[in-house]
Biopython code that builds the backbone (N, CA, C, O; Angstrom):
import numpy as np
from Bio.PDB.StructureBuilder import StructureBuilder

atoms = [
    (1, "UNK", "N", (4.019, -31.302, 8.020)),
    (1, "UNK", "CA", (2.837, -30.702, 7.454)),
    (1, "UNK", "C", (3.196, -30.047, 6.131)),
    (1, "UNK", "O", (4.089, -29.223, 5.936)),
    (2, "UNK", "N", (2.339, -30.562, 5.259)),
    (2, "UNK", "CA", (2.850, -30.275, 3.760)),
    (2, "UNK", "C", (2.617, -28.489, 3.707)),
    (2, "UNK", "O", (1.659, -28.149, 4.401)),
    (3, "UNK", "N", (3.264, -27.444, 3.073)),
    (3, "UNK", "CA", (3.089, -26.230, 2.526)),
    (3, "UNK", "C", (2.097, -25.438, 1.791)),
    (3, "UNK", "O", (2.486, -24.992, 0.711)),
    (4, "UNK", "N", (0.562, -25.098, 2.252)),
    (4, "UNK", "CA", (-0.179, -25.254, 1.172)),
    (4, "UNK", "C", (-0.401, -23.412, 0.892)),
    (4, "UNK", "O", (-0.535, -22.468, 1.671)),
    (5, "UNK", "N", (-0.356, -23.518, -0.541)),
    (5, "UNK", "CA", (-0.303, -21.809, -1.332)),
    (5, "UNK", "C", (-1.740, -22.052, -1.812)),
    (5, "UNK", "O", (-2.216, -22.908, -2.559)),
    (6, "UNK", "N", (-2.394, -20.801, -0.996)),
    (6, "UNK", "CA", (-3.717, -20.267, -1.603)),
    (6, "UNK", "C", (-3.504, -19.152, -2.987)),
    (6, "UNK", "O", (-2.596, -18.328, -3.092)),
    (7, "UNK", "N", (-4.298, -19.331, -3.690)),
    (7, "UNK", "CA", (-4.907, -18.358, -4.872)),
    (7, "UNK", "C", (-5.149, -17.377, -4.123)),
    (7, "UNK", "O", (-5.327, -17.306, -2.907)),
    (8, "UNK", "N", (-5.140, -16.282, -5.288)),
    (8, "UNK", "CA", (-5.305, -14.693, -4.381)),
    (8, "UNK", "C", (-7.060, -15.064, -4.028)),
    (8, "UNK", "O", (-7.491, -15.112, -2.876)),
    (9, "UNK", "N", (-7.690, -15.238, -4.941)),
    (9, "UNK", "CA", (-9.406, -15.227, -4.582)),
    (9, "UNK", "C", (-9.474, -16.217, -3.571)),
    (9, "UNK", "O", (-10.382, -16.138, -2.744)),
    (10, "UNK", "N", (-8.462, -17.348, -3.503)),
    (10, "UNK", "CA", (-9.053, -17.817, -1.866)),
    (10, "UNK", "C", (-8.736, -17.501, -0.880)),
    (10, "UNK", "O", (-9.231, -18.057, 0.100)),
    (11, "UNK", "N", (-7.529, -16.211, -0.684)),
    (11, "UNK", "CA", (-7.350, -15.613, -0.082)),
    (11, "UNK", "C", (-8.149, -14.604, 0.613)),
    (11, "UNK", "O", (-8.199, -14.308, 1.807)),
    (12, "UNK", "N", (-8.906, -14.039, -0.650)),
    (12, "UNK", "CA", (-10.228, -12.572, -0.384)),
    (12, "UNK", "C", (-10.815, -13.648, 0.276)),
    (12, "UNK", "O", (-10.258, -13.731, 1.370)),
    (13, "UNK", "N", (-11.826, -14.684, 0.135)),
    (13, "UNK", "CA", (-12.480, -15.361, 0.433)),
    (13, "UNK", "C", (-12.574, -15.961, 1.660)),
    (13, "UNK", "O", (-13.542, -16.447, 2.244)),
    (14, "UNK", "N", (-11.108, -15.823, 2.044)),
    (14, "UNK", "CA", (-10.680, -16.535, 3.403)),
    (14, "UNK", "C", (-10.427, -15.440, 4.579)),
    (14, "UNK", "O", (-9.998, -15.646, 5.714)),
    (15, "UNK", "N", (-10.876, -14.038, 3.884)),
    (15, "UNK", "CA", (-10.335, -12.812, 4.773)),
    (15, "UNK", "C", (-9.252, -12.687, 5.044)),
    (15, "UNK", "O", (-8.997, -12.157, 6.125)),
    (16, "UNK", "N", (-8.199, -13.112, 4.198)),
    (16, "UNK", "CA", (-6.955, -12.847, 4.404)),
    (16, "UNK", "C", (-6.475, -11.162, 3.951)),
    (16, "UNK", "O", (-6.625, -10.902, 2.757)),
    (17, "UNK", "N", (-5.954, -10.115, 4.786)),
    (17, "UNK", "CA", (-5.293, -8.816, 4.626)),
    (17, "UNK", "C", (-4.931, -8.783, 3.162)),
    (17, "UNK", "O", (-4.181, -9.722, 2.896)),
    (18, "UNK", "N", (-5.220, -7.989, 2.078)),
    (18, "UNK", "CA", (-3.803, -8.028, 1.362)),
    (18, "UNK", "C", (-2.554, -7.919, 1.720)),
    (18, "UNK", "O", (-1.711, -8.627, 1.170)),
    (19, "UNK", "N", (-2.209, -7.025, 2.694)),
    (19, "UNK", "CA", (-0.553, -6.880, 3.662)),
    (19, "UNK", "C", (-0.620, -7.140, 4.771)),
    (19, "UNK", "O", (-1.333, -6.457, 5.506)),
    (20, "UNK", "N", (0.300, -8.512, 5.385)),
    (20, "UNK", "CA", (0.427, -9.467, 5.827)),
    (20, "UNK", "C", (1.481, -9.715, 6.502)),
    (20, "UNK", "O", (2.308, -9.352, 5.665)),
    (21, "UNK", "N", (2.397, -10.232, 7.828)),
    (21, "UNK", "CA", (3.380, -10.380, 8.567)),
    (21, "UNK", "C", (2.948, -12.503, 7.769)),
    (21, "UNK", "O", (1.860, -13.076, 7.828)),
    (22, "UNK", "N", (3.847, -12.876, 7.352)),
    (22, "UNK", "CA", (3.690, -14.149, 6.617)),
    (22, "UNK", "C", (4.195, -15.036, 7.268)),
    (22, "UNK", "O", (3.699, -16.159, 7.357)),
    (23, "UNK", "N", (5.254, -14.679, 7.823)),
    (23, "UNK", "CA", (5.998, -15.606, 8.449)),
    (23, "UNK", "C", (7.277, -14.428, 9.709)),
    (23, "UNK", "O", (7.620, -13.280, 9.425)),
    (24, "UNK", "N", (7.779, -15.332, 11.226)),
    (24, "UNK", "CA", (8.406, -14.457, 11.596)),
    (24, "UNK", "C", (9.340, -15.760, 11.217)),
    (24, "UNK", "O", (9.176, -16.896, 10.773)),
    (25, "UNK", "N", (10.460, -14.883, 11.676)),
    (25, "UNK", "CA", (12.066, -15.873, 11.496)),
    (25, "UNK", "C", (13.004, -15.613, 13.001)),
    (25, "UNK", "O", (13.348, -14.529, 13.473)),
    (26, "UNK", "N", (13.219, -16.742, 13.441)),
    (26, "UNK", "CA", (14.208, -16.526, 14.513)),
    (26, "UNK", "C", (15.383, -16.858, 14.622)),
    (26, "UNK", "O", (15.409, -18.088, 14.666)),
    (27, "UNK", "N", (16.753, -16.284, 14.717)),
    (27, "UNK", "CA", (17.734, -17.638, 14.324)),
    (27, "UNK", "C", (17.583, -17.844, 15.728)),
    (27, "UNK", "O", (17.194, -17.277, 16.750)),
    (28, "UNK", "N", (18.380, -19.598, 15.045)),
    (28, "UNK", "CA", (18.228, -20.947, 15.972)),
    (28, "UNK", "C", (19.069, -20.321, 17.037)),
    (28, "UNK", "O", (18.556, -19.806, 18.031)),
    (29, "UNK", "N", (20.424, -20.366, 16.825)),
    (29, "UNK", "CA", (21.245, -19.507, 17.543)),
    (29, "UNK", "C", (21.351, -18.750, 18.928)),
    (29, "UNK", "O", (22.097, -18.834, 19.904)),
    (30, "UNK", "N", (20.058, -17.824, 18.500)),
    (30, "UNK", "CA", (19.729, -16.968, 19.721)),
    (30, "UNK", "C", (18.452, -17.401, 20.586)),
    (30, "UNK", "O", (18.267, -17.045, 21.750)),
    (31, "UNK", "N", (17.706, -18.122, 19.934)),
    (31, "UNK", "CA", (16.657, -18.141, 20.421)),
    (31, "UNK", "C", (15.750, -19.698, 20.350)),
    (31, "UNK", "O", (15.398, -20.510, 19.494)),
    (32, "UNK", "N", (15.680, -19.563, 21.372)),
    (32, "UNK", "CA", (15.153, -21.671, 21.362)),
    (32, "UNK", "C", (13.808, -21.827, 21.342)),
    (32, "UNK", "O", (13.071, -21.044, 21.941)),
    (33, "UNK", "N", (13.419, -22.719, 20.741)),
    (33, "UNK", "CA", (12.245, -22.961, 20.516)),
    (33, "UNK", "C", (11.150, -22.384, 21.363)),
    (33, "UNK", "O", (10.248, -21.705, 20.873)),
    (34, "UNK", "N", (11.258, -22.727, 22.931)),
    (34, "UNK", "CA", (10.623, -21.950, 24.126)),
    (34, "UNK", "C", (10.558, -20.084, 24.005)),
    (34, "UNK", "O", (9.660, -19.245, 24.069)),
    (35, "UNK", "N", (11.722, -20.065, 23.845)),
    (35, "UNK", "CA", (11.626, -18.705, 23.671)),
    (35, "UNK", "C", (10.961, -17.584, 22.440)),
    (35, "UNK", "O", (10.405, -16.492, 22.317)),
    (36, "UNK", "N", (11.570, -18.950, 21.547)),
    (36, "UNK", "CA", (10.665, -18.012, 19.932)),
    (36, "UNK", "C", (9.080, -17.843, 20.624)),
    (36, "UNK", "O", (8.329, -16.874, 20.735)),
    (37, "UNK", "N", (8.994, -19.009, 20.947)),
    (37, "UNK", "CA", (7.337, -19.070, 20.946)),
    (37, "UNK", "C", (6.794, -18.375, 22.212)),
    (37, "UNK", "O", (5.687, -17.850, 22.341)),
    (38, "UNK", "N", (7.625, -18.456, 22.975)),
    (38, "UNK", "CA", (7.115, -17.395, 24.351)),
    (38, "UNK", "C", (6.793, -15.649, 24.027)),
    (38, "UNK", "O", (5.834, -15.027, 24.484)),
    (39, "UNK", "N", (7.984, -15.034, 23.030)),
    (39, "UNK", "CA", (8.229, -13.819, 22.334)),
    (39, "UNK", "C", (6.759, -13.780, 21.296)),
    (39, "UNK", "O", (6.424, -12.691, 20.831)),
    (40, "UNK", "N", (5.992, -14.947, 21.006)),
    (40, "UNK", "CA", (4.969, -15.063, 20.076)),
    (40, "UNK", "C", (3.815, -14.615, 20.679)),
    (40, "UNK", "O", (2.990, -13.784, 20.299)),
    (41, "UNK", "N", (3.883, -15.359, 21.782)),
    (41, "UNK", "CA", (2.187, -15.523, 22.322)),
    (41, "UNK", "C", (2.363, -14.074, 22.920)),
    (41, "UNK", "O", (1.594, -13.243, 22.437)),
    (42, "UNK", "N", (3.169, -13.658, 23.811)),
    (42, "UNK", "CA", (3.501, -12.287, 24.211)),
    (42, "UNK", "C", (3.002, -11.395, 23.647)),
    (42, "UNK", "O", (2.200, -10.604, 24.143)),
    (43, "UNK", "N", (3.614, -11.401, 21.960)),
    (43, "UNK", "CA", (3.396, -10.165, 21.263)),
    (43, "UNK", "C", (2.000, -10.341, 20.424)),
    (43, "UNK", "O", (1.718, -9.339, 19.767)),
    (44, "UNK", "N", (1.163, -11.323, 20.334)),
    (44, "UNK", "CA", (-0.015, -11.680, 20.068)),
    (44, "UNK", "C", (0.262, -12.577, 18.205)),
    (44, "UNK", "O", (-0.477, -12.597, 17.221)),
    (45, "UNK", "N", (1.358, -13.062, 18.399)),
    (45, "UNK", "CA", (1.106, -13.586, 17.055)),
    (45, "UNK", "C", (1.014, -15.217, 17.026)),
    (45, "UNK", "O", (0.988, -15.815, 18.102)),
    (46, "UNK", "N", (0.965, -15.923, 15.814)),
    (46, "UNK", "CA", (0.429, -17.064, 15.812)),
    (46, "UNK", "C", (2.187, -17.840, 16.412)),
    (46, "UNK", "O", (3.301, -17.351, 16.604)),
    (47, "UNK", "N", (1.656, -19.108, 16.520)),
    (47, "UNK", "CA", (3.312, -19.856, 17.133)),
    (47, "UNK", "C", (3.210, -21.404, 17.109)),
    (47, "UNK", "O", (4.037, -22.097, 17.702)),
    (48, "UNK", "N", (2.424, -21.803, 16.576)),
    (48, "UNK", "CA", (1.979, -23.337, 16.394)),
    (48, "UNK", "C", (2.267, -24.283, 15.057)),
    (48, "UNK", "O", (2.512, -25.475, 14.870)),
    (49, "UNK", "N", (2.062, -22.784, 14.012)),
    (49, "UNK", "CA", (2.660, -23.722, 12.634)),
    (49, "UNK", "C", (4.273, -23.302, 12.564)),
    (49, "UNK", "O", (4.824, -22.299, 12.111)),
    (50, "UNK", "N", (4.830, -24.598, 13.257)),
    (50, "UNK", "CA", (6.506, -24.214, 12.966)),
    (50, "UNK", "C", (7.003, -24.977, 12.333)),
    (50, "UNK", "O", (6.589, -26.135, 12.287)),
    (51, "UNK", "N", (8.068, -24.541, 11.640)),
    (51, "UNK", "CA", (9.642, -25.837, 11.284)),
    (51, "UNK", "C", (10.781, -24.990, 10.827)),
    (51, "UNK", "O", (10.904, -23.879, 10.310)),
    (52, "UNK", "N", (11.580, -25.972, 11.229)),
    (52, "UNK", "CA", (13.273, -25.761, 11.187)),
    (52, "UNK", "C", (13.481, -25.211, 9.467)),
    (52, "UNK", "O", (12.843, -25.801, 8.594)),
    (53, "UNK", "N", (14.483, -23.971, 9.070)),
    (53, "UNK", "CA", (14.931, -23.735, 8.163)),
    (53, "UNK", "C", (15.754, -23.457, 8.043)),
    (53, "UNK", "O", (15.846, -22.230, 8.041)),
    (54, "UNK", "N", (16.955, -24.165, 7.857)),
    (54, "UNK", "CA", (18.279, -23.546, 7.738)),
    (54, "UNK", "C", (18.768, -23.145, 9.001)),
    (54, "UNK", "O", (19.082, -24.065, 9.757)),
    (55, "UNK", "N", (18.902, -22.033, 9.392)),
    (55, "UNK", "CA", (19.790, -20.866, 10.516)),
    (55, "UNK", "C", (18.527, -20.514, 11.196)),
    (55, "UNK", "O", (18.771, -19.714, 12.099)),
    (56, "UNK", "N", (16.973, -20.869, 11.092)),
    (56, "UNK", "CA", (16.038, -20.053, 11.349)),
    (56, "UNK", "C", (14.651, -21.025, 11.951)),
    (56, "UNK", "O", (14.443, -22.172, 11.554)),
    (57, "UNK", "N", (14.118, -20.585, 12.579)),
    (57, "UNK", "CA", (12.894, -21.322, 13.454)),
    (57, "UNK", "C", (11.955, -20.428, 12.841)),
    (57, "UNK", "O", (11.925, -19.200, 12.907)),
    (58, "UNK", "N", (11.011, -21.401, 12.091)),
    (58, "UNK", "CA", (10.356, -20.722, 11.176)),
    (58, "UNK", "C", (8.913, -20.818, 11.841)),
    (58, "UNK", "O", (8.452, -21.818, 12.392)),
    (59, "UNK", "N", (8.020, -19.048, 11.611)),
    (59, "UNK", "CA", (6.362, -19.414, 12.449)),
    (59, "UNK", "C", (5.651, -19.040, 11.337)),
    (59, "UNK", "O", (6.196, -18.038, 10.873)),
    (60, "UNK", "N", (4.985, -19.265, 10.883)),
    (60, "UNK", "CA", (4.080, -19.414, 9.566)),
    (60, "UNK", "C", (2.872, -18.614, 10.385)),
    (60, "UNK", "O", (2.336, -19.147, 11.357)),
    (61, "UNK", "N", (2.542, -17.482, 9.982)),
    (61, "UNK", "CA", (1.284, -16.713, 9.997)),
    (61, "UNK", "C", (0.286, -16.772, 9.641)),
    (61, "UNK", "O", (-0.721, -16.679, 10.343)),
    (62, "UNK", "N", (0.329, -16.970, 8.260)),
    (62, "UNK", "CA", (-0.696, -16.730, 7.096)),
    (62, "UNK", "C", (-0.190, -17.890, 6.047)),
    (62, "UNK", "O", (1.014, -18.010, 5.824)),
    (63, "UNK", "N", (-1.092, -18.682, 5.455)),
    (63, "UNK", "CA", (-0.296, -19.262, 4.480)),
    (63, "UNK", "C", (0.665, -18.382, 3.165)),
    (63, "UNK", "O", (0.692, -17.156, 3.266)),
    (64, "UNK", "N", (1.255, -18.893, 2.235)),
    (64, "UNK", "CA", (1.568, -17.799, 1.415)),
    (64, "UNK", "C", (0.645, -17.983, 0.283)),
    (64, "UNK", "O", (-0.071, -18.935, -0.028)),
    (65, "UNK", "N", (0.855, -16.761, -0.284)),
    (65, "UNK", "CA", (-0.115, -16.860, -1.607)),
    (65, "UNK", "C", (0.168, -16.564, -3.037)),
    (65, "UNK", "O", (0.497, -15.479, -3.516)),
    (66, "UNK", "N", (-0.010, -17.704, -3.645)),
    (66, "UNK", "CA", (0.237, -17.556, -5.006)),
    (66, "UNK", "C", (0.359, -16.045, -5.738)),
    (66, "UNK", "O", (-0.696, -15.411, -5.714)),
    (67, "UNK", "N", (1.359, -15.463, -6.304)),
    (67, "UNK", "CA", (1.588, -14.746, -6.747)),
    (67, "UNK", "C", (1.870, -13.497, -5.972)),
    (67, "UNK", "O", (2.079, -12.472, -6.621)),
    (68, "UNK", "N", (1.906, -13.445, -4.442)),
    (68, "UNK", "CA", (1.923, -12.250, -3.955)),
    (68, "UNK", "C", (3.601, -12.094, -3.941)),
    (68, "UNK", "O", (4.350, -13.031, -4.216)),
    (69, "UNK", "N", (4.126, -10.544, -3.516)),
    (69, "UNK", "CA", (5.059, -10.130, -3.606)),
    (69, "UNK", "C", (5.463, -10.477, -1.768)),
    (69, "UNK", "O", (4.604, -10.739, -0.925)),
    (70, "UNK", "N", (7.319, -10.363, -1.440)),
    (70, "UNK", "CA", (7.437, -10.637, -0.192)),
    (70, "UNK", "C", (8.424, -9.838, -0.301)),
    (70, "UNK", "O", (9.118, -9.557, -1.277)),
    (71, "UNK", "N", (8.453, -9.399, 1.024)),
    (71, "UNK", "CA", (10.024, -8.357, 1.642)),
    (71, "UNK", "C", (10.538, -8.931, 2.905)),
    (71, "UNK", "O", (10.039, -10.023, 3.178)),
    (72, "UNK", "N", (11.276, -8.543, 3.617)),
    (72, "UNK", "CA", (11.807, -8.843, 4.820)),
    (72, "UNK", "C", (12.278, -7.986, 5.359)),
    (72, "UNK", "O", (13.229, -7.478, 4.765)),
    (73, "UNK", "N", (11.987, -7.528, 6.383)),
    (73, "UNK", "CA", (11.998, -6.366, 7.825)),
    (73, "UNK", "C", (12.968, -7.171, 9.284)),
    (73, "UNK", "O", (12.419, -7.949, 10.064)),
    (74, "UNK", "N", (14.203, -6.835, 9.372)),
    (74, "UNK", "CA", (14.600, -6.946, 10.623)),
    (74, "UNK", "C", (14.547, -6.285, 11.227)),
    (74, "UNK", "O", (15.058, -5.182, 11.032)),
    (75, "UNK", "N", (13.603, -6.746, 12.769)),
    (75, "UNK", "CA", (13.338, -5.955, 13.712)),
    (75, "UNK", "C", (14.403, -5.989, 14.901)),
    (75, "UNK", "O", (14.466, -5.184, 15.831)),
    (76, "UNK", "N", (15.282, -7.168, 14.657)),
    (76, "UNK", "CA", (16.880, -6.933, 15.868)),
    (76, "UNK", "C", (17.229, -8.080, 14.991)),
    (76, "UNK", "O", (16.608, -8.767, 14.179)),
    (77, "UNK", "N", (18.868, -8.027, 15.604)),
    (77, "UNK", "CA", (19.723, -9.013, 14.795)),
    (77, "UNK", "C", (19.410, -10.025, 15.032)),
    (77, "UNK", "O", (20.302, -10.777, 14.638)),
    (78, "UNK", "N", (18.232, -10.840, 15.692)),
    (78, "UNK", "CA", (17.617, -12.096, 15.304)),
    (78, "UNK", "C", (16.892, -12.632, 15.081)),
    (78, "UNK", "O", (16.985, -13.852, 14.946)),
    (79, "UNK", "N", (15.416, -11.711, 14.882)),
    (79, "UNK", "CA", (14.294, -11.584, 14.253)),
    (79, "UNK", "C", (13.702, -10.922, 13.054)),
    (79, "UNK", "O", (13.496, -9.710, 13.111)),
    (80, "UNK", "N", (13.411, -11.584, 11.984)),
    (80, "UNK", "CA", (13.335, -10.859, 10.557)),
    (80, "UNK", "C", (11.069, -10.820, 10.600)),
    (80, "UNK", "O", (10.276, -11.147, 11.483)),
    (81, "UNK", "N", (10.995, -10.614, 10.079)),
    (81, "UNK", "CA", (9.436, -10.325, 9.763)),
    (81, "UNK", "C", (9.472, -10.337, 8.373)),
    (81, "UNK", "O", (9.979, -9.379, 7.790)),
    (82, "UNK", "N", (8.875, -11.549, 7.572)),
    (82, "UNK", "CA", (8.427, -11.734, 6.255)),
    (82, "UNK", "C", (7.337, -11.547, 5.860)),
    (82, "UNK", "O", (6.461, -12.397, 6.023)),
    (83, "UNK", "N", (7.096, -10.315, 5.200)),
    (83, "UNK", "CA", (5.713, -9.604, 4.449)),
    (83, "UNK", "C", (5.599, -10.277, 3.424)),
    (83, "UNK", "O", (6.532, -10.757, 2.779)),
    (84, "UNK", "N", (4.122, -10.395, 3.123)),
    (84, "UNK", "CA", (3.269, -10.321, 1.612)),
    (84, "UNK", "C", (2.455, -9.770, 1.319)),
    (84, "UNK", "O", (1.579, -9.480, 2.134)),
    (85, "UNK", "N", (2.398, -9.397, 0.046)),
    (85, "UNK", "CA", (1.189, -8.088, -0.351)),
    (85, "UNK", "C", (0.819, -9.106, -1.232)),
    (85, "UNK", "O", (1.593, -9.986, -1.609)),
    (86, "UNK", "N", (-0.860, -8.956, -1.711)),
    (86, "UNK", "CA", (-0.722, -9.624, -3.044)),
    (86, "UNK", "C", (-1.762, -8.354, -3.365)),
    (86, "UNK", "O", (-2.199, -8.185, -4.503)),
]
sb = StructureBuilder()
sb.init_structure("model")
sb.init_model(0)
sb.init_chain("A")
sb.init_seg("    ")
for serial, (resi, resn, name, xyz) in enumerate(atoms, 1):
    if name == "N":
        sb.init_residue(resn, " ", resi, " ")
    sb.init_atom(name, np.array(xyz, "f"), 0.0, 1.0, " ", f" {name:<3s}", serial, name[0])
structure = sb.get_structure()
C-alpha cells in the first residue's frame, strides 16, 4: 500500500488532531506481529495499516502530513510512539 501525505488543509478537513500519536513502532525482536497487534486493539489504537521497517513493525495511525513536525517518545525499550504536530 503506497504512503499517502495529506496537506495540512486536508488534514483540518479530514478532522485530523493537530497533535497526533502517527505511528507506533515495535521492534521485531521483542514483539511478533500477534502481539504488536494484540497490545493495539487492547490499548484502543489502530493495527491494520502495517509494514516491516528495518528493526521495527510499523502501525500507521494517522497518515503523515505534509509539513508537520515529528518527535519520538519511548514508552519501554520496545515501543517508541511517533508524534506529529502540524
Amino acid at each position: 500500500m503506497p504512503l499517502i501525505h495529506l496537506s495540512k488543509s486536508e488534514a483540518i478537513k479530514n478532522g485530523i488532531p493537530k497533535k497526533t500519536i502517527q505511528t507506533i513502532l515495535f521492534l521485531k525482536s521483542k514483539y511478533t506481529l500477534k502481539q504488536a497487534r494484540d497490545f493495539l486493539k487492547k490499548n484502543g489504537f489502530l493495527w491494520m495499516n502495517y509494514r516491516l521497517e528495518g528493526e521495527h513493525r510499523r502501525f500507521q495511525q494517522y497518515p503523515p502530513i505534509i509539513g508537520a513536525e515529528y518527535y519520538a517518545k519511548k514508552i519501554s525499550d520496545s515501543i517508541t510512539f511517533i508524534f506529529q504536530h502540524y
